[in-house]
C-alpha positions in Angstrom: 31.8 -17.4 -7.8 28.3 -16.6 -8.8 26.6 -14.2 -11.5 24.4 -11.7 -9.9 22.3 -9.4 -11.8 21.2 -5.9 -9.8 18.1 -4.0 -11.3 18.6 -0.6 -10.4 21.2 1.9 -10.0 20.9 4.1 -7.3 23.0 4.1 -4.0 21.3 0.6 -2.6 21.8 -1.3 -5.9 25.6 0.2 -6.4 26.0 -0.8 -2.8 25.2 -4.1 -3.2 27.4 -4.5 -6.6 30.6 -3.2 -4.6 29.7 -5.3 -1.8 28.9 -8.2 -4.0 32.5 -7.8 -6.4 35.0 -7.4 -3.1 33.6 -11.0 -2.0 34.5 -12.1 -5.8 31.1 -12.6 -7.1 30.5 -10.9 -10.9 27.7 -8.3 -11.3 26.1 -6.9 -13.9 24.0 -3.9 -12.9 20.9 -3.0 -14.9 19.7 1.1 -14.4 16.5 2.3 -16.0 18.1 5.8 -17.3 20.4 6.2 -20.0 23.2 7.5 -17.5 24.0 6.2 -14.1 23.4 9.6 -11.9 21.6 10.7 -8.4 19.4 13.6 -8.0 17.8 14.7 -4.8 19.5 17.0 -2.2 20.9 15.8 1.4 20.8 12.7 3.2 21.9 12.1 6.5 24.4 9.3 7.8 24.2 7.9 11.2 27.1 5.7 12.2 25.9 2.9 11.6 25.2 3.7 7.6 29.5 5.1 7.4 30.5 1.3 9.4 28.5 0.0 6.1 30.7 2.6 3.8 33.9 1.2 5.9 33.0 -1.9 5.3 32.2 -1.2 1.4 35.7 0.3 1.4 34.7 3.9 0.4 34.2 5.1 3.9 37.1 7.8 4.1 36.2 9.0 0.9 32.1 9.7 2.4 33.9 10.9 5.3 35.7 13.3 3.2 33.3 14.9 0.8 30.7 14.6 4.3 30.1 17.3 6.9 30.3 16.2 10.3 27.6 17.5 13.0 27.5 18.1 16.3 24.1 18.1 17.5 20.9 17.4 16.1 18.8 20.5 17.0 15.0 20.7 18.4 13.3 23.8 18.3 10.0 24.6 18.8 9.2 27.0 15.8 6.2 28.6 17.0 7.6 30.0 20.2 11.3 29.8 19.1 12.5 27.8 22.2 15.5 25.7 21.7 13.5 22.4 23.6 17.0 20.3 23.0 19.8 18.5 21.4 20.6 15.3 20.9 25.0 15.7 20.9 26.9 13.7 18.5 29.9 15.2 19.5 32.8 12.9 21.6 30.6 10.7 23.8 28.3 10.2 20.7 30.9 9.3 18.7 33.0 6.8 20.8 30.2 4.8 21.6 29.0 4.1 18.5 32.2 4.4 16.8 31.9 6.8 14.1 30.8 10.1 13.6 26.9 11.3 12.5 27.6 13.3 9.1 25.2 14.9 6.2 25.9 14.8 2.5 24.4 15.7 -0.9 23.2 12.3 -2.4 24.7 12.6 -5.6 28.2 13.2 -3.9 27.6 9.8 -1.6 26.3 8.1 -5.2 29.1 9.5 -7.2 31.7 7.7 -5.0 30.0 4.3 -5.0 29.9 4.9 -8.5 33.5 5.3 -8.7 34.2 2.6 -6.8 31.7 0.3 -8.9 33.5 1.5 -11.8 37.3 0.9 -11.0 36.4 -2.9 -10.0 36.6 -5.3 -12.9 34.2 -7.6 -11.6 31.2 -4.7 -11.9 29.8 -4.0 -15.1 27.4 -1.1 -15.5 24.2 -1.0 -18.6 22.1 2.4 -18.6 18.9 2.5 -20.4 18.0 -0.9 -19.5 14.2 -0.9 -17.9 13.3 -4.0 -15.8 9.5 -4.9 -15.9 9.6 -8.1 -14.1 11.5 -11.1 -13.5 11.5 -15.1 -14.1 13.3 -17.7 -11.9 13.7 -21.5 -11.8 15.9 -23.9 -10.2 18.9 -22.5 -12.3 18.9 -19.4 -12.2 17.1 -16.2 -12.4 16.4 -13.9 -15.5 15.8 -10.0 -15.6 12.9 -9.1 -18.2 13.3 -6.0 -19.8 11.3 -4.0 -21.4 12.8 -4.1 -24.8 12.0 -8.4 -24.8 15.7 -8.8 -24.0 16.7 -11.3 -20.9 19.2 -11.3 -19.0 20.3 -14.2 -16.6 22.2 -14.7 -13.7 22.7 -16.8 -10.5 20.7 -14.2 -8.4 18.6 -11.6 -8.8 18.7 -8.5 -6.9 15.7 -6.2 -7.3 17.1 -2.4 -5.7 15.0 -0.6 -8.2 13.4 1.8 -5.8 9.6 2.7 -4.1 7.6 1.7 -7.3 10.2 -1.6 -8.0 9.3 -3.8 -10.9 10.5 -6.7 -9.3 8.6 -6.4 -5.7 5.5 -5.8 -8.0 5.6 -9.4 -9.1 7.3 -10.7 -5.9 5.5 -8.9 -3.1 2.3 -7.8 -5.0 1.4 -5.4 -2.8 0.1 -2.5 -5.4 0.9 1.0 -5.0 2.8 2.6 -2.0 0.6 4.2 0.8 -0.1 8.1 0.5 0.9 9.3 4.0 -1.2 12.7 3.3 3.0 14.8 3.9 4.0 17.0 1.1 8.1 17.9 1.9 9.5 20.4 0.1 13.5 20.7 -0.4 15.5 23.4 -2.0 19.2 23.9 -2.1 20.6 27.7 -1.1 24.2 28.7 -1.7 25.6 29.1 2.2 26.9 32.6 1.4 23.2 33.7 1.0 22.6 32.5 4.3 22.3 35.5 6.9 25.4 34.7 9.8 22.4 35.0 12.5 20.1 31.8 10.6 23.6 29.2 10.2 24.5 26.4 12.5 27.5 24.8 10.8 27.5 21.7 12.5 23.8 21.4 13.3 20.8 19.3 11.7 18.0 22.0 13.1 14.2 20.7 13.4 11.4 23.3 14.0 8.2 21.9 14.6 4.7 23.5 14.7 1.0 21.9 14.3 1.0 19.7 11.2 4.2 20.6 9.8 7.9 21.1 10.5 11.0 22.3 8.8 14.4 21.0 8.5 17.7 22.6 7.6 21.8 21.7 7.7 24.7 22.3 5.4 25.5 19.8 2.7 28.9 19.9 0.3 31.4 20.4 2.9 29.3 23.4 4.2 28.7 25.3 0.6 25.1 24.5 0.7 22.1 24.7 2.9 19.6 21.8 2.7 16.4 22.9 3.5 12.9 20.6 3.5 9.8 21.8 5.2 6.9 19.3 5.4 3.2 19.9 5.7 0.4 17.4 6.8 -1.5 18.5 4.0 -3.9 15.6 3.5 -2.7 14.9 0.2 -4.1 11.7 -1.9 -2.0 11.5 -4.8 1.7 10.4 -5.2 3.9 12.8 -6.7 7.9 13.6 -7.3 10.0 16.3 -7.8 7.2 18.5 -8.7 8.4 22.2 -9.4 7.0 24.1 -6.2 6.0 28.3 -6.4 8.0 30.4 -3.9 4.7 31.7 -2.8 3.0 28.3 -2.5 6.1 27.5 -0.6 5.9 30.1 2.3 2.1 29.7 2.6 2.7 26.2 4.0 5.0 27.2 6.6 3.1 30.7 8.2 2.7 28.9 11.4 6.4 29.1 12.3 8.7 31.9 13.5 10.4 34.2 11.7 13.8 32.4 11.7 12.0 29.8 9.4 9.8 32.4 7.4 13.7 34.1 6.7 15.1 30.5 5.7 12.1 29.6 3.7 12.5 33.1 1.7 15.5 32.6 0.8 14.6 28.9 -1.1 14.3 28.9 -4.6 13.7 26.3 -7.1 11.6 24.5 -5.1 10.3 21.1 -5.7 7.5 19.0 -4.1 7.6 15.0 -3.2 4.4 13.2 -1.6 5.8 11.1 0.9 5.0 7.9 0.5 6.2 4.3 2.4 4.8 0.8 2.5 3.8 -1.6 5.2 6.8 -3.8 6.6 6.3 -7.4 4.7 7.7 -10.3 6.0 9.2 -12.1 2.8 10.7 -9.9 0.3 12.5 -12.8 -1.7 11.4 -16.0 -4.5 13.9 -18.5 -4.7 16.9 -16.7 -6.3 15.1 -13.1 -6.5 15.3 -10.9 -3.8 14.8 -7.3 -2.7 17.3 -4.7 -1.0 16.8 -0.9 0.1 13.2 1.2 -0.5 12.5 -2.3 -2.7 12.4 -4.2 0.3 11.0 -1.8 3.3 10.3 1.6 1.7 10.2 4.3 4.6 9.9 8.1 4.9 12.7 10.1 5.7 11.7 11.1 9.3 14.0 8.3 10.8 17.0 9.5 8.4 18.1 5.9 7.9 16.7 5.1 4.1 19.8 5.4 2.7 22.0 3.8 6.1 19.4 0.7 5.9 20.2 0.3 2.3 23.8 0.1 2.9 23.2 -2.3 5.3 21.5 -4.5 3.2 24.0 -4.4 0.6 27.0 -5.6 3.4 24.7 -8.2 4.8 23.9 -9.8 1.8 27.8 -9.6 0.6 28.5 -11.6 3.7 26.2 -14.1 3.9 27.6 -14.7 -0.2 30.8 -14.7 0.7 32.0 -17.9 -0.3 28.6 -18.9 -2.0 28.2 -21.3 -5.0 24.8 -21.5 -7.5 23.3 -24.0 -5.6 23.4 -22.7 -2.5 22.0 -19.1 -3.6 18.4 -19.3 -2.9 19.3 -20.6 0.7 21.4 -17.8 1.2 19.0 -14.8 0.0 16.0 -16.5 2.5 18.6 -16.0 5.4 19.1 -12.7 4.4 15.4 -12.0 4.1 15.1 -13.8 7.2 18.1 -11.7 9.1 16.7 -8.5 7.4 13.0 -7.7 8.3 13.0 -7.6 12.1 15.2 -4.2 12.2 14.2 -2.9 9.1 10.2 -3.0 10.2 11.0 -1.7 13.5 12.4 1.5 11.2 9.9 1.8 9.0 7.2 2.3 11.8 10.0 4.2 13.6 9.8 6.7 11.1 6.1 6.9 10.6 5.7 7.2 14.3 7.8 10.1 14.4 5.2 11.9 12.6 3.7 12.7 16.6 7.0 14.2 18.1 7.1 16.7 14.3 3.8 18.1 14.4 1.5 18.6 17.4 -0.2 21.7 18.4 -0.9 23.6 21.7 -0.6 21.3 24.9 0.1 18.3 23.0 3.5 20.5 21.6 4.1 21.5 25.3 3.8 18.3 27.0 6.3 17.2 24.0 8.4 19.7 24.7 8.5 19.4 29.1 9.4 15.1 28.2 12.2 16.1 25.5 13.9 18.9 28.1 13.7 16.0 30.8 15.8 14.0 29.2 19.6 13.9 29.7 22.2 13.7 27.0 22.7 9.8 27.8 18.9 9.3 27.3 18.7 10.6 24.1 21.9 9.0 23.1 20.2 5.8 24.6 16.8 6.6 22.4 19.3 6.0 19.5 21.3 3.5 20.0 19.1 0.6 18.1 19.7 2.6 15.0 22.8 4.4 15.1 24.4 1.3 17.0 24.5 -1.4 14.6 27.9 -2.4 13.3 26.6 -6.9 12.9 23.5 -5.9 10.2 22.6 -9.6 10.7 21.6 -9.7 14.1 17.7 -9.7 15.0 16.6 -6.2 16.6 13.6 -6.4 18.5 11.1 -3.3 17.9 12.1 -0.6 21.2 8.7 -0.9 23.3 6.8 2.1 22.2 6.8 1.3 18.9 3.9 -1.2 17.2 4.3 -4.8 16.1 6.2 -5.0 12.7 3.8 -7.1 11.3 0.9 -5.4 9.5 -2.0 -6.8 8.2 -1.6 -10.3 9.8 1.7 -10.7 8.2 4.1 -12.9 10.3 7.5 -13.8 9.9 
């Protein structure tokens, strides 16, 4: 048995605790606010991110409080044209073995919570900020802000895009400003006009420099919507409180399907999206990184939250039956198993950018290669991502996609 200590409580670092106490390891989990809780709206789960909840033991519970959808919707939203969909409906799911669901991300928090909480072996300390960390050959100690220390066997830094602990490990400064505001709102469903739902859809609408999301969340009550704008932006910023009017001016350039949806938001807020470059070596001795700690990515790939989860199995296994001195061996293998398929993502997701938000005869020529494609070519286009059920094994980057390593980084 070993003592691991998790900064950060969010769905990564509670992912890694459950995963951690079911292998018979002790955790203690450290979470900046007073009370362990998730904001944010919805989140999407590919199949590979609910074989992680199976295998975390809270997967019929995500499938339960989940919404399962059929298709993930491409429209063009200047011209309206429905350019394709990408099924998840039988085929989809029998290959990769699960199905593709959307849920609120305090719903998919509150059941790890749970969880976390009914295990003896997890203990759970709000209002405890981590600042940095220190590590020797025995062991490895959480600084907090208050003085106090706090030392375990392992150290598990899951505390987020701006993590204290990747600030001392990687060093890497501030995350990079990818010039995208998003803006979410929740709607209750029953304000939603019959003619604007798709119950079981994720729907994109794309248009030059921006695009706009919607799908249901809390078994269909809700409707998630996030519209994003290539805006040029320099500064980070969350969560800011958005104008309604503010709101629709960023989105003129689509139909009136969107301008509809977008009227009916309210209580808008505003995130800069922000990411890092893949690193190659994300953990010191005993200290190591998991989730937006390790390889911070914007949402376009919908696998943040699914890579995370990941993480947290992988690292459980390769613990399984681990002893102190074998720790620091242990998180370098996971490091090592880790950064191929997570980089490949987080360019994945920035390269997406291109298929969201061209204009004119760039959009057409997008949209003539996405209607060429059949059902088992899209389903194909996926299957790196959604596929994965051994989170260990090397993925190589798909061929259209850059090398991993960024700014002479290698592995």
């Amino acid at each position: 048995m070993i003592r691991a200590v998790i900064t950060g409580g969010g769905i990564g670092g509670l992912a890694a605790a459950l995963s951690l106490a079911r292998r018979g390891h002790r955790v203690l989990v450290l979470e900046r606010a007073p009370e362990f809780a998730e904001i944010g709206a919805g989140i999407q789960l590919a199949p590979n991110g609910l074989h992680a909840l199976d295998r975390l033991g809270v997967g019929d519970e995500a499938r339960a409080v989940a919404v399962r959808m059929d298709e993930l919707r491409f429209m063009d939203g200047v011209t309206g044209e429905h350019v394709t969909s990408l099924p998840l409906t039988e085929t989809y799911r029998r290959r990769f073995g699960n199905p593709y669901v959307v849920v609120h991300r305090a719903e998919l928090h509150s059941l790890l919570l749970r969880a976390c909480r009914a295990h003896d072996a997890v203990a759970l300390r709000g209002g405890s900020t981590v600042q940095g960390y220190e590590r020797d050959a025995a062991g490895a100690t959480a600084v907090l802000a208050s003085g106090e220390r706090i030392t375990g066997d392992a150290l598990i830094g899951a505390d987020g895009m701006h993590s204290a602990v990747r600030r001392q490990l990687v060093g890497d400064g501030a995350p990079r400003v990818s010039g995208i505001t998003v803006h979410r709102a929740v709607i209750p469903m029953d304000r939603v006009p019959r003619a604007l739902r798709r119950d079981t859809s994720v729907v994109w609408w794309t248009g030059p420099g921006c695009h706009f999301v919607h799908y249901p969340i809390a078994g269909g009550r809700y409707l998630n919507l996030a519209g994003s704008r290539h805006d040029g932006g320099t500064e980070a910023f969350s969560g800011v409180p958005a104008d309604n009017d503010h709101v629709r001016r960023q989105f003129t350039a689509l139909g009136p399907d969107v301008q509809r949806l977008v009227e009916l938001g309210d209580g808008w807020r505003s995130w800069m999206l922000v990411d890092r470059d893949p690193v190659a070596g994300w953990t010191d001795g005993r200290v190591t990184l998991l989730g937006d700690a390790a390889h911070p990515m914007i949402h376009y790939a919908a696998q943040g939250a699914c890579q995370a989860l990941e993480d947290a199995v992988h690292l459980g296994d390769l613990l399984q039956d681990a002893c102190a001195d074998d720790v620091a061996q242990r998180l370098e293998k996971y490091n090592a198993d880790r950064r191929e398929r997570t980089a490949a993502i987080q360019l994945a997701a920035r390269e997406s950018v291109r298929l969201w938000h061209p204009a004119g005869a760039e959009a057409r020529a997008r949209n003539a290669m996405l209607r060429a494609l059949t059902a088992d070519d899209l389903h194909d286009h996926v299957a790196w991502m959604h596929g994965a059920r051994d989170f260990g094994a090397t993925t190589p980057p798909p061929p259209y996609l850059p090398t991993p390593w960024q700014n002479g980084v290698r592995p």
